[in-house]
KOLKETI-413186 format. One record per residue: residue number from 1; residue in one letter; x, y, z of N, C-alpha, C in turn. Coordinates in nm, 3 decimals. Atoms other than C-alpha are relative to their C-alpha. Layout:
REM residues N
{NUM,"A",{X,Y,Z},{X,Y,Z},{X,Y,Z}}
...
//
This chain:
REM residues 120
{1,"X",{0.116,0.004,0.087},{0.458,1.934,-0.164},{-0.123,0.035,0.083}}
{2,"X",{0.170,-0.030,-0.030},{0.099,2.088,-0.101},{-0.067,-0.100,0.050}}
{3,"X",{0.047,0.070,-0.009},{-0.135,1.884,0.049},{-0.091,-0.036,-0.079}}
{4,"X",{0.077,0.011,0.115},{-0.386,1.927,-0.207},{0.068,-0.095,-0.185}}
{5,"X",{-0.066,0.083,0.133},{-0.147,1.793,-0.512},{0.023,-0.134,0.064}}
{6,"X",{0.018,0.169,-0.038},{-0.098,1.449,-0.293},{-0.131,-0.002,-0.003}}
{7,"X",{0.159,0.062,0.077},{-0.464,1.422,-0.317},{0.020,-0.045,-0.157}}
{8,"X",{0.001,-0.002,0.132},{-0.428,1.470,-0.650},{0.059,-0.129,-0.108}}
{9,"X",{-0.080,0.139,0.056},{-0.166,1.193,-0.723},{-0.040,-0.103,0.036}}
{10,"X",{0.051,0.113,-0.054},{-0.322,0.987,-0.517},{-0.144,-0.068,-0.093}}
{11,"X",{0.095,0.030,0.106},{-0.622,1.000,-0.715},{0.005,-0.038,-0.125}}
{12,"X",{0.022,0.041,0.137},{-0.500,0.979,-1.037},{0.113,-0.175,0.020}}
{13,"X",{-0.033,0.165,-0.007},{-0.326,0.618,-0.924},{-0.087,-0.088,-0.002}}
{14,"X",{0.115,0.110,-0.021},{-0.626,0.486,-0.809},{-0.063,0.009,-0.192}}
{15,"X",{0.040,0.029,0.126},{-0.733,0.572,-1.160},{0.056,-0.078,-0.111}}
{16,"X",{-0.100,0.078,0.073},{-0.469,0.436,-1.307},{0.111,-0.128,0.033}}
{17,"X",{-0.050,0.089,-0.068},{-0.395,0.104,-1.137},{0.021,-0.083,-0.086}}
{18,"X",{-0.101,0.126,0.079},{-0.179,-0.166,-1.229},{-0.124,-0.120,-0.034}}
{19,"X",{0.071,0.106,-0.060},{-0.373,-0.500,-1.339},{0.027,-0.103,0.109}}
{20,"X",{-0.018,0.046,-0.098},{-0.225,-0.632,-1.075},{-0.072,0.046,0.157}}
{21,"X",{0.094,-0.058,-0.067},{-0.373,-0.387,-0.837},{-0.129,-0.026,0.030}}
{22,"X",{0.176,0.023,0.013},{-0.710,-0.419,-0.953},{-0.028,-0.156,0.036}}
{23,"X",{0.044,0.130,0.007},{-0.704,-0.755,-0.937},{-0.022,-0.049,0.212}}
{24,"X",{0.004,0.018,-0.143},{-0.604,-0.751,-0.531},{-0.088,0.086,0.054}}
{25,"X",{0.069,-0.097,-0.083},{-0.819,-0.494,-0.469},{-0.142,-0.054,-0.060}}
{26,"X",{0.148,0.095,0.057},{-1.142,-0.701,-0.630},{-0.014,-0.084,0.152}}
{27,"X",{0.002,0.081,-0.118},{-1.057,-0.908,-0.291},{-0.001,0.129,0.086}}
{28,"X",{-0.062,-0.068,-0.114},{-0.991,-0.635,-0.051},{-0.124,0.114,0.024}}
{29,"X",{0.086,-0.104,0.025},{-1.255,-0.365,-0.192},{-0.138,-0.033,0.083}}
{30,"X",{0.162,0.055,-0.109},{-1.613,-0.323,0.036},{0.046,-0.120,0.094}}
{31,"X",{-0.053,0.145,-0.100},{-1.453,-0.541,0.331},{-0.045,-0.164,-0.020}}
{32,"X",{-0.012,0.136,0.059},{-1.471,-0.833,0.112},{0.106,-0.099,0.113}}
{33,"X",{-0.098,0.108,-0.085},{-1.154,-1.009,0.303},{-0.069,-0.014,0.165}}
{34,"X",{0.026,0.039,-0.138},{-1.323,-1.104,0.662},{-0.050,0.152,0.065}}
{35,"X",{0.033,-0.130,-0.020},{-1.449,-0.749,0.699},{0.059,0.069,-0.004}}
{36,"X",{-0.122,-0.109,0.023},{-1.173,-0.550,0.681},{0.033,0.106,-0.092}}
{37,"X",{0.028,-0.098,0.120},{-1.199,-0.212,0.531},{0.173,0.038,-0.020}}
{38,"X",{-0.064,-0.033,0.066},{-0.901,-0.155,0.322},{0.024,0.121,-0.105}}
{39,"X",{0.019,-0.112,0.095},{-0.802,0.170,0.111},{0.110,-0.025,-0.091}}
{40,"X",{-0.085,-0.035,0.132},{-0.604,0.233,-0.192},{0.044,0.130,-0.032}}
{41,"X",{-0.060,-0.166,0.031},{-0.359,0.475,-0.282},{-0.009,0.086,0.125}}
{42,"X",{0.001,-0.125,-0.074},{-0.389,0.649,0.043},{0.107,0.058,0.076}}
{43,"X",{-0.208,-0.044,-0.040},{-0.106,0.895,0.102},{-0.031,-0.006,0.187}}
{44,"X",{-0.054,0.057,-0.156},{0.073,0.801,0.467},{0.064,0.138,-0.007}}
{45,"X",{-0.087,-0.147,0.015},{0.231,1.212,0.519},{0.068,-0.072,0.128}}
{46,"X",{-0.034,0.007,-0.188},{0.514,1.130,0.762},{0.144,0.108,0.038}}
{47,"X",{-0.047,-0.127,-0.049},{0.650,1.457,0.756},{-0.050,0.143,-0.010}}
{48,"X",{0.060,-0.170,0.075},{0.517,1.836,0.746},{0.121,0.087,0.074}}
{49,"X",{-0.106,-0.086,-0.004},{0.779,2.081,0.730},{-0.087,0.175,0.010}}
{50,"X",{0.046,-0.105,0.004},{0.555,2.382,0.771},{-0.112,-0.013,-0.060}}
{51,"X",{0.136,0.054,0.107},{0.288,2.366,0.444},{0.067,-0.119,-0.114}}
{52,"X",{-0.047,0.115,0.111},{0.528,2.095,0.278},{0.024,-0.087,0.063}}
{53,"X",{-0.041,0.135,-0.071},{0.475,1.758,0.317},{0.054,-0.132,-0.078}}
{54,"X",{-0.084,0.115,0.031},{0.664,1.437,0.285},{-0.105,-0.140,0.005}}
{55,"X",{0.109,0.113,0.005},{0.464,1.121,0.213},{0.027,-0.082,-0.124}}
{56,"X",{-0.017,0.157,0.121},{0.431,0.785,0.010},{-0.158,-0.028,-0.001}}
{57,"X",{0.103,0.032,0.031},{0.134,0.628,-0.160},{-0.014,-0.153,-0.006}}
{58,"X",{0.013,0.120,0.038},{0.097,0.276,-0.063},{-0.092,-0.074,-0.088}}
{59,"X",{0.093,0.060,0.076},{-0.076,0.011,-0.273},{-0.152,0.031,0.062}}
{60,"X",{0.166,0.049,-0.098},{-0.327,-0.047,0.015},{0.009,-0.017,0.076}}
{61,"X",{0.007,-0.038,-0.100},{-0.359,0.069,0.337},{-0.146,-0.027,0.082}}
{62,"X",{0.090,0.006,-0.116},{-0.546,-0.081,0.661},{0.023,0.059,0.141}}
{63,"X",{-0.074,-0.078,-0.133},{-0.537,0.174,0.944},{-0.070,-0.092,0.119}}
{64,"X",{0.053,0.061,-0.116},{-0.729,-0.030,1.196},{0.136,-0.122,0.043}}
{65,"X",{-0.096,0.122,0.016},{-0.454,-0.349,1.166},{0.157,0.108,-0.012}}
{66,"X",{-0.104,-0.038,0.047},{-0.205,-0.067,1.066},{0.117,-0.050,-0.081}}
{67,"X",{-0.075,0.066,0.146},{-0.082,-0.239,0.725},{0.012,0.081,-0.078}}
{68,"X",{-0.027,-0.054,0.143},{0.060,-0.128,0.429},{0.026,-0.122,-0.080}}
{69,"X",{-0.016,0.101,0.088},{0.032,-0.375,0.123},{0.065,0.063,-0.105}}
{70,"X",{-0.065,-0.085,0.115},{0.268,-0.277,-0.136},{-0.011,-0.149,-0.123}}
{71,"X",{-0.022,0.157,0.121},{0.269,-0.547,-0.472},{0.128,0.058,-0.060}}
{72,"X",{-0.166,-0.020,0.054},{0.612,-0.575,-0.619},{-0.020,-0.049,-0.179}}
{73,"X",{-0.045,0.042,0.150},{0.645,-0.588,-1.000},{0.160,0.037,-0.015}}
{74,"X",{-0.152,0.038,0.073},{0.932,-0.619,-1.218},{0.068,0.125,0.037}}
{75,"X",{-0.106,-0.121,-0.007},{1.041,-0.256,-1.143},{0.088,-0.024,0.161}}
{76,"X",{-0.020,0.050,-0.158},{1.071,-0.356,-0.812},{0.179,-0.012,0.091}}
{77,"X",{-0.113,0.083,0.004},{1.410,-0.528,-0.877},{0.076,0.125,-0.010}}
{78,"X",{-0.015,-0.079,0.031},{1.524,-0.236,-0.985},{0.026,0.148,0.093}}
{79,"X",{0.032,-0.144,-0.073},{1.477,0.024,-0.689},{-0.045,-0.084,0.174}}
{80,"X",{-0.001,0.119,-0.189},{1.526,-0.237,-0.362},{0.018,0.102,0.112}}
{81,"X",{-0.046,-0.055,-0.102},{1.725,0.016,-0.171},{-0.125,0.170,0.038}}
{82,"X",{0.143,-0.068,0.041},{1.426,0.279,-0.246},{-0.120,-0.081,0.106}}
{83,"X",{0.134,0.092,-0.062},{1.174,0.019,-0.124},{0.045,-0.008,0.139}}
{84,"X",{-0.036,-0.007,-0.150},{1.387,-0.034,0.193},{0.018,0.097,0.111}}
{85,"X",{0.023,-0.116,-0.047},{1.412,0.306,0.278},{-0.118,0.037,0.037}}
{86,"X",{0.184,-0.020,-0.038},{1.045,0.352,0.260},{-0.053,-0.098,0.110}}
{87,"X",{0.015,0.079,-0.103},{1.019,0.066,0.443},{0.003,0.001,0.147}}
{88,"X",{-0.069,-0.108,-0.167},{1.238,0.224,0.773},{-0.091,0.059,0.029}}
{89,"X",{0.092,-0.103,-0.055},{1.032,0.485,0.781},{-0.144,-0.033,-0.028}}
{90,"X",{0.135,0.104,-0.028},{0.665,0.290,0.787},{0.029,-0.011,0.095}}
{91,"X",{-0.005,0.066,-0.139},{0.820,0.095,1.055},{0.019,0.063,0.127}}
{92,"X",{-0.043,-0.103,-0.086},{0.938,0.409,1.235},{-0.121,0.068,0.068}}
{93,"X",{0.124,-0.043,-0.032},{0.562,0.496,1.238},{-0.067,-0.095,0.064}}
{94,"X",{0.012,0.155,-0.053},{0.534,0.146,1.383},{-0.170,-0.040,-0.139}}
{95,"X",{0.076,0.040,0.077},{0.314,0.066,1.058},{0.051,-0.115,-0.044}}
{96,"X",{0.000,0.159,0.002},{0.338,-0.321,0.967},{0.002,0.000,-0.182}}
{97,"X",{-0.001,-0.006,0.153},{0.493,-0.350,0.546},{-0.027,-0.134,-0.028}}
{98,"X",{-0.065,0.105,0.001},{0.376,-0.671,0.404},{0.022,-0.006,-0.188}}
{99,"X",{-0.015,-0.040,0.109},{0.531,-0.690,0.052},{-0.065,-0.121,-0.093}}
{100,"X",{0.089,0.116,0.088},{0.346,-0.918,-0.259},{0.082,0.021,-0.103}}
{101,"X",{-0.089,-0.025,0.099},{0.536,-1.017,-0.549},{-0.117,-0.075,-0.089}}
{102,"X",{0.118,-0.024,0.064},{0.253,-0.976,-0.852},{-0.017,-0.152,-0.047}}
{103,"X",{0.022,0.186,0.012},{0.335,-1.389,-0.936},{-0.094,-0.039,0.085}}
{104,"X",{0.018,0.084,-0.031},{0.215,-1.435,-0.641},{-0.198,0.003,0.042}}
{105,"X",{0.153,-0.023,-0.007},{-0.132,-1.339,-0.685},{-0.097,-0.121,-0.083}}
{106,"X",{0.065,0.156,0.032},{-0.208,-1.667,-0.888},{-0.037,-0.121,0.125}}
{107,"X",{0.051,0.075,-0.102},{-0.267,-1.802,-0.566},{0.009,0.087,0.089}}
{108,"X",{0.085,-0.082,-0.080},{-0.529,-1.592,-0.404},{-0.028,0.000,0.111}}
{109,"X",{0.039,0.015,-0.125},{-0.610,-1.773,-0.139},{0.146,0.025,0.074}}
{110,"X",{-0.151,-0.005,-0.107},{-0.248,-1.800,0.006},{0.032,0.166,0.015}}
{111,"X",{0.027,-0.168,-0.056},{-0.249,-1.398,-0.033},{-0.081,0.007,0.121}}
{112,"X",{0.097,-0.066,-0.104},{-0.537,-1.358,0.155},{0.047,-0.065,0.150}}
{113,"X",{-0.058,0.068,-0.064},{-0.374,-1.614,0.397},{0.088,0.143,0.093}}
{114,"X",{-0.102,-0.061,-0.058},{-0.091,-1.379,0.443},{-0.081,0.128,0.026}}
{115,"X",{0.071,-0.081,-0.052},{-0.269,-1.072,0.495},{-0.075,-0.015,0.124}}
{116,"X",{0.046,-0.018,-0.083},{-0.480,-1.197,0.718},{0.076,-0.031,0.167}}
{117,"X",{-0.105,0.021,-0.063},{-0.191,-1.300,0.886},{0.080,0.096,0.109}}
{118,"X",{-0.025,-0.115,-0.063},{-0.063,-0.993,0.951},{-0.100,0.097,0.042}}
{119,"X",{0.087,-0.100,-0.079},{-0.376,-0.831,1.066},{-0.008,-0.134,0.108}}
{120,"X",{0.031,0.056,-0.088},{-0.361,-1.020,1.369},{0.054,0.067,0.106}}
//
């Protein structure tokens, strides 16, 4: 894929975010969490084959801490070995996955807990 059409998808996610999304990213957005600038939707390319590249669109990406926040809904269940695959290859980039399951965003603070957890 072009690099220009991952822009593209990338953009129209952020437009079209889960309420779950929006809701973690109300905490995360303008280094709200302890300063920590956080992005959304931003594609990770971790392959170029010439002008085609290979890439994923995490939830929410901190390159300084080198995190990826992914939130898990119900599809989730559904596409494990998918998620774990993606997973390999993050870690292969030595990028740090930590995964959220969208329950567990009723308790905000213990998110932010864990996050900040892993930016350490």
């Amino acid at each position: 894929m072009q690099y220009q059409e991952i822009l593209k998808i990338a953009r129209r996610l952020r437009r079209n975010q889960t309420p779950s999304e929006y809701r973690l990213w109300q905490v995360l957005r303008a280094k709200r969490l302890s300063g920590i600038k956080f992005l959304r939707q931003h594609p990770i390319i971790y392959e170029n084959n010439r002008n085609d590249f290979f890439f994923f669109v995490p939830d929410f990406y901190c390159a300084k801490y080198k995190l990826v926040i992914e939130l898990d809904g119900k599809i989730h269940e559904f596409q494990k070995k998918r998620d774990k695959d993606r997973e390999l290859i993050l870690r292969d980039r030595d990028l740090k996955v930590l995964r959220i399951k969208n329950e567990e965003l009723n308790d905000m603070e213990k998110v932010k807990r864990k996050i900040l957890d892993m930016c350490k």
